[in-house]
N, C-alpha and C positions, 0 to 999 in steps of 0.2 A: 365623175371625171371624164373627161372627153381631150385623148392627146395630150395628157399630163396638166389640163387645166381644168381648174376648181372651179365648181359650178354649186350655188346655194339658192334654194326654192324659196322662197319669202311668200307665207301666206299672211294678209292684214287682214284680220278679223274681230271688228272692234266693237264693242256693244248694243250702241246706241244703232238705230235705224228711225226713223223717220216716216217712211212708205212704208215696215216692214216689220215690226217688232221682234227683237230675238231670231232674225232670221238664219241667222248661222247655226244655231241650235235646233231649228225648226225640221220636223219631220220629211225629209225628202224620200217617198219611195225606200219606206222602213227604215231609214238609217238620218243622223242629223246630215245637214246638206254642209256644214264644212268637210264631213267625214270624204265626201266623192272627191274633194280636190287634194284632201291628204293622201286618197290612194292612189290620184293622176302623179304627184310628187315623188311620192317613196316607188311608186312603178317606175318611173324612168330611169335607166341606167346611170343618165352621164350626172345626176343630180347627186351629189356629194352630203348634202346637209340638206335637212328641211326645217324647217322654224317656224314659229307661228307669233306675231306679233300683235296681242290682244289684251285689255285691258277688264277682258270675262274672266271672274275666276273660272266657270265652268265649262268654259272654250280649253281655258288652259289643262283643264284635267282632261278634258278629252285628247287634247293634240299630244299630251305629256304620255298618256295611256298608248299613244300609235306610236312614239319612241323620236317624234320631231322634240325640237329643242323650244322652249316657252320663253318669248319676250313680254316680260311685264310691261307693257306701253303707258306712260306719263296722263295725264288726264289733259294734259296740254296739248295731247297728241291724238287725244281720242274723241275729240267732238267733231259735229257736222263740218263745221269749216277746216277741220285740221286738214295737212295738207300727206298725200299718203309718200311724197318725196321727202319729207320730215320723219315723217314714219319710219323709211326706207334706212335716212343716213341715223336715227337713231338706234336702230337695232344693228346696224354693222358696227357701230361704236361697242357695244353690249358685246356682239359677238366676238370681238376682237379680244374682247378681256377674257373673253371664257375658253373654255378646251375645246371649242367646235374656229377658233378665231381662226386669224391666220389671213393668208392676202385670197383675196374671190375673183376670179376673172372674168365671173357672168353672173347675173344677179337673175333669177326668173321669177315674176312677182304673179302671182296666181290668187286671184279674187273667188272667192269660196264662192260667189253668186255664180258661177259657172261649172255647174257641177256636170257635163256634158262632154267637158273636153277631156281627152285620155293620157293615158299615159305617153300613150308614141305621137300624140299631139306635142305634148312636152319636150320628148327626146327630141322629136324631127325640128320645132324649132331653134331646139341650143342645137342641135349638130349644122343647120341650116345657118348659124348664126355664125358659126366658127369656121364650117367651110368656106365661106362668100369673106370671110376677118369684116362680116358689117358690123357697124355701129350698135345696132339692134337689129330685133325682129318682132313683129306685132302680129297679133293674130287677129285674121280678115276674115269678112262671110261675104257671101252677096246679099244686098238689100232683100228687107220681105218682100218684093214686087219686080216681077223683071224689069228689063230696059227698055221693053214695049211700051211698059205702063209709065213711066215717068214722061212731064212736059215740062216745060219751063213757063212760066207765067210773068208776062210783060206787061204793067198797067192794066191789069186784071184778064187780057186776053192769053189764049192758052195757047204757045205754041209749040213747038217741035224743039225736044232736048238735046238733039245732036248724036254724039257717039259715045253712047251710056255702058255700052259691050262689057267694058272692063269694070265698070264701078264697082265697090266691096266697100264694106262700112267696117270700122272697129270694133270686133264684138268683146275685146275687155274679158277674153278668154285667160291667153298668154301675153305676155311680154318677157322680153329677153332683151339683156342691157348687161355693156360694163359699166361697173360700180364708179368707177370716178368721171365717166363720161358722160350716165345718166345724173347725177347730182349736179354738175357743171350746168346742164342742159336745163335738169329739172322738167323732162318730156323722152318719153321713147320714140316718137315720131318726128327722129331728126334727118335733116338732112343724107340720104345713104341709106336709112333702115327698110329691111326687108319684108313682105309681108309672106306671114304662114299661113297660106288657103286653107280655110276649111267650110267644111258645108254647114249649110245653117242651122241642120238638128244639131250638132257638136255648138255649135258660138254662142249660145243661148246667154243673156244676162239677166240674171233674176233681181226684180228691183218690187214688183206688185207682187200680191198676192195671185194675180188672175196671170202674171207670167209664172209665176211658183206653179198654178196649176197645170198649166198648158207645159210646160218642161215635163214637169212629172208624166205627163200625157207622153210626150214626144218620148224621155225612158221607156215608158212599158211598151212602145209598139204600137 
């Protein structure tokens, strides 16, 4: 809770992978790689509830085991193309019925492939979120390449990209959203949302195996 409002961590961690088999369960630097984002969750302070909305049973006994709350996710809800804002308004439905329900002021949806970012990543985005009353807040890296290296390419000739200083890409760390504004929207990158800077060892999105490895590199130092 942050200033009497109720904040709930929404982890989606759904079976199936495609580039990545079983990746949420998958070895990260001795521990499964959902476990690092269950500890960014239950580490932040303003974070009231955590939950895990997955359609593994053996996701669920893990996330059940660290004392977050287990959404059993619909099979409707759990293939390639499902959509993770359908994910999102179904498990608030769920929770609403259960003893964790009740009204949410911030929703923070933390993608297990990002096992990198911390706890006062999380905190600093919801407090970041609440102090600025934005819309949301999304979590930003700077590209793997400075602003030196980038050009724009016109009809195949290469020229000069302008003023790249500021550029940061989505690294799909954090998001922070209200509940009825992101469903409405159906995107955290609305009009008004803030970005939460972080550097690139923290933003990591694990989607290959050869990004699995190189993160695990990036943890040990």
């Amino acid at each position: 809770m942050i200033d009497g409002a109720r904040v709930l961590a929404l982890i989606p961690a759904r079976a199936g992978s495609q580039r990545l088999p079983g990746k949420n369960l998958r070895p990260f630097n001795g521990r499964p790689l959902i476990d690092w984002t269950l500890d960014a969750a239950l580490g932040a302070p303003a974070i009231d509830a955590v939950a895990v909305t997955t359609d593994d049973p053996a996701v669920a006994a893990l996330a059940a085991a660290r004392g977050a709350t287990v959404i059993d996710r619909p099979a409707d809800l759990a293939g390639a193309d499902a959509s993770v804002f359908d994910a999102i308004a179904h498990a608030l439905e769920v929770l609403a019925l259960g003893i964790v329900g009740g009204h949410w002021d911030y929703l923070v949806l933390l993608q297990p492939t990002s096992p990198l970012r911390t706890a006062a990543d999380v905190q600093g985005a919801v407090a970041l979120c609440h102090a600025r009353s934005a819309p949301a807040v999304v979590g930003v890296s700077p590209p793997p390449k400075p602003a030196a290296f980038h050009r724009r390419v016109t009809d195949g000739v290469i020229g000069p990209a302008g003023d790249l200083d500021d550029l940061r890409v989505i690294n799909g760390a954090i998001y922070v959203g209200r509940p009825d504004r992101l469903l409405a929207d159906r995107r955290f990158d609305v009009p008004g949302a803030l970005a939460w800077i972080m550097p690139a060892e923290r933003g990591w999105d694990i989607d290959t195996a050869a990004e699995f490895a190189a993160a695990e590199a990036v943890m040990r130092g």
